[in-house]
N, C-alpha and C positions, 0 to 999 in steps of 0.2 A: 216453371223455370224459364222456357221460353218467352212467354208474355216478360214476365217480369224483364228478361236480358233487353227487349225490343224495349219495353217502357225509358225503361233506364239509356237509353241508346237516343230516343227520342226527347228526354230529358236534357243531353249531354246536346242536341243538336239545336234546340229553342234555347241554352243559354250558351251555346259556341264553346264550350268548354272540353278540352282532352282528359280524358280518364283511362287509364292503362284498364287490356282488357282482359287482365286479372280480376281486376276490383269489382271491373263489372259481371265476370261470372262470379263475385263471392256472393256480389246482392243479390244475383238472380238466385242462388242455391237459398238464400236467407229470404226471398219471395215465395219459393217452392214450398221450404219451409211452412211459413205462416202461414201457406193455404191449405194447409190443413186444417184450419180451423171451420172450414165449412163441416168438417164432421162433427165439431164438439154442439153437445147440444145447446140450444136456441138460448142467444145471450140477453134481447130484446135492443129494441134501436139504440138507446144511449150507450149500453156497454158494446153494443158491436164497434158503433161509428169512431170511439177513444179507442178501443183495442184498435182499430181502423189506422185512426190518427200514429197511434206508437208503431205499428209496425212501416207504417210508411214513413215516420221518420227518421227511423233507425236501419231502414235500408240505404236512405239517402245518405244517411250517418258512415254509415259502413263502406259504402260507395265513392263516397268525395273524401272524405277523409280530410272535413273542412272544422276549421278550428273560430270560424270569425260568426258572433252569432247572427250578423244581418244577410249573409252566404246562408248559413242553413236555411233559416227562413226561407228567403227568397230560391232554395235548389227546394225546400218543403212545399213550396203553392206551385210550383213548375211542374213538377213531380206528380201530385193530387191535378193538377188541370189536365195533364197529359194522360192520367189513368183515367178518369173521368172521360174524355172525349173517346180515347182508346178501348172503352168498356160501351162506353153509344156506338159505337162503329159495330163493335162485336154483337152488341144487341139487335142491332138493326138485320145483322148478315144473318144469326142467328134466327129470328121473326121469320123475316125469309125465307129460310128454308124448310121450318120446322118450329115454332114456336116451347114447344113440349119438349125441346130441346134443353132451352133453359134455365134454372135454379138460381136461385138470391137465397143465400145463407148466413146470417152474422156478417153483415156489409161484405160478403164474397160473393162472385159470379163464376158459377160451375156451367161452364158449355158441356155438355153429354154428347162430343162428338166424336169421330173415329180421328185419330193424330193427323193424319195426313191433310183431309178437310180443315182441321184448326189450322193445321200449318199453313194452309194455304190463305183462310182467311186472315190469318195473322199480317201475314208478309202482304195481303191487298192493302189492309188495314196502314200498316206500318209505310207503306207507298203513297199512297194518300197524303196520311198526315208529314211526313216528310217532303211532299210536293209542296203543302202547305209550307210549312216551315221554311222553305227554301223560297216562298214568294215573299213572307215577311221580312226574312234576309237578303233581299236585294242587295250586290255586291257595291257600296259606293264608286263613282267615278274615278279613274286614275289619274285623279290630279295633283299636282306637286302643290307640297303646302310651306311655308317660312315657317320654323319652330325655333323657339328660345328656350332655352333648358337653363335652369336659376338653381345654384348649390352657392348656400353663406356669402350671400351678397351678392356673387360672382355669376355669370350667363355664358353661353356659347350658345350659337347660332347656327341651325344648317337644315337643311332642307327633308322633305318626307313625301311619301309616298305613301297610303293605305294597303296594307296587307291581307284583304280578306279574307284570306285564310288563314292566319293569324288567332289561333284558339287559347294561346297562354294565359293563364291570371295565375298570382300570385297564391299561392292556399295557405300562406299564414292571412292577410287583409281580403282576398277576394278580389281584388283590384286587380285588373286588366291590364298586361304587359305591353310596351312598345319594345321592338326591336332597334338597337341602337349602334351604330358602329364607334367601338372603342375608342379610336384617335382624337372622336370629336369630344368627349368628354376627360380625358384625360388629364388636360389642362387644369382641369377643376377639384381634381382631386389630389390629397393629399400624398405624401410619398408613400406609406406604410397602403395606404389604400391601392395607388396604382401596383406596386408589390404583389398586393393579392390580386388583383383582375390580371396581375400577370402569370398566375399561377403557385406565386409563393404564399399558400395558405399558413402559414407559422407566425405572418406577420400580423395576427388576427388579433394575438397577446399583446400585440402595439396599439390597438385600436384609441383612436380619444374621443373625446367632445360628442360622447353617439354613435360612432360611425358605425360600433359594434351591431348596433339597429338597422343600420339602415343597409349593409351588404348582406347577401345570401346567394343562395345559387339556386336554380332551377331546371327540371326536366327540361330539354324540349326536343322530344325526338322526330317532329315533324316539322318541325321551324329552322330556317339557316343556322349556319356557324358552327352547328355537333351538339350533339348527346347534352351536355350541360354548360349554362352559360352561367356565369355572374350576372345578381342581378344588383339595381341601385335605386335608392328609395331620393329622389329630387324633392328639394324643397316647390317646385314647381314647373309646369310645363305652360308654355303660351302655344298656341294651335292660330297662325295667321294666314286671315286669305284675304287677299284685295285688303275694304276696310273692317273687316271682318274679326275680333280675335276671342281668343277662348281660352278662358287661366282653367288647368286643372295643380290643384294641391295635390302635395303627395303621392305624386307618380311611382311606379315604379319602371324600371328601365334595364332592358335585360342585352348585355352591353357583349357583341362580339367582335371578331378580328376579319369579319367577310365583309367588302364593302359592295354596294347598291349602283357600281357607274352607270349598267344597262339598265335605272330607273329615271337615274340622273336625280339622285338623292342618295344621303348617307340615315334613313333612320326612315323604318316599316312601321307606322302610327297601328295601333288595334283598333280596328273596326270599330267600335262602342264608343273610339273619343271621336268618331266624327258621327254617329250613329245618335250620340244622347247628347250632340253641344248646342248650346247657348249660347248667344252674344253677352260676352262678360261675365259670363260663368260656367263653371264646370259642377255635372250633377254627382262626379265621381270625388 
């Protein structure tokens, strides 16, 4: 159950992603779970390695509680490379001190060690690969960027900052929230819409032309503005620097009433749209 909680934790930190840490002790009791299958007798490599396959997708399953199927995939190989690396590290400490130590059963690795030692090696383990992780996540520079935000035609204009710590994505698309300050979009939007971003959810029965798709609301218990924001689905976002620009479709935009003066911008960009951009296109 331990291993399982860190994996899952190291998971959540190579795709910047927040998970309440409920969910993440449910997976880890449904990791504990399935390790018991190193008792059952010997399944041979193919039935282990798909038994293998289903339980680690169905942790992930259970864990993100993601509904978009190119997110699973993509939380499924993050998942399996991080067990993977995380299961060498253990082998290696393991070698080390003891070989006889141990056990490979039905694609499972049984250490035969007293808690405190695995705890220990765990949490080395789990430091490591998290040092790593954090050199891949180099925080971008704090620079102010020009963005045009595009809804039916129409654009607004204003300025951004990268939030690096900025972990929000949508979990119906998967797609990566930006932080947005309400005023500057507001213009763009319809009146039954601005109603709801104002907190009169009833005017939801109003909805037309889509819009009913394109609002929701979001967690975000570690990001400005409070507990839940509205979020809005842009027909586009332009990301401009110097001569520099970068269309992302179908943004999403998670729209509060805190504004950014001490960044000297109105709107927290995520990480990944300056992390994964392109000149003249967006991979998101």
């Amino acid at each position: 159950m331990l291993i399982t909680y860190i994996l899952l934790l190291l998971t959540c930190a190579v795709l910047r992603m927040y998970v309440k840490k409920m969910r993440l002790v449910i997976g880890a009791v449904l990791g504990a779970v399935y390790s018991l299958t190193v008792l059952a007798p010997n399944m041979g490599f193919i039935a282990s390695v798909l038994l293998k396959f289903f339980m680690c997708t169905s942790i992930v399953c259970v864990t993100f509680r993601l509904k978009n199927i190119g997110m699973i995939c993509k939380c499924c190989i993050c998942f399996f490379t991080v067990n993977i690396t995380f299961s060498g590290l253990l082998l290696l400490f393991s070698t080390i001190i003891n070989p006889s130590f141990v056990h490979i059963r039905n694609a499972n690795i049984y250490v035969n060690l007293d808690f405190p030692l695995l705890f220990f090696m765990t949490c080395i383990g789990y430091i490591i690969l998290k040092v790593v992780i954090n050199l891949f996540h180099a925080a971008p520079s704090n620079e102010i960027y020009r963005v045009r935000i595009y809804i039916d035609g129409l654009f607004a204009e204003t300025t951004a900052a990268v939030d690096s710590g900025n972990t929000l994505f949508d979990p119906m698309s998967g797609r990566p929230v930006s932080i947005l300050c309400q005023s500057v979009l507001m213009p763009l939007l319809p009146r039954n819409v601005k109603a709801f971003v104002a907190g009169d959810f009833d005017t939801v029965k109003t909805f037309e032309n889509g819009w009913e798709t394109r609002i929701s609301v979001i967690g975000a218990e570690f990001a400005v503005g409070g507990s839940v924001l509205t979020t809005v689905k842009v027909d586009m976002v332009e990301i401009i620097k110097e001569n520099q620009k970068t269309e992302y479709k179908n943004c999403v935009l998670a729209l509060t009433e805190k504004t950014f003066d001490g960044l000297q911008c109105q709107m927290l960009l995520h990480p990944s749209l300056i992390g994964l951009q392109t000149e003249r296109g967006g991979l998101l």
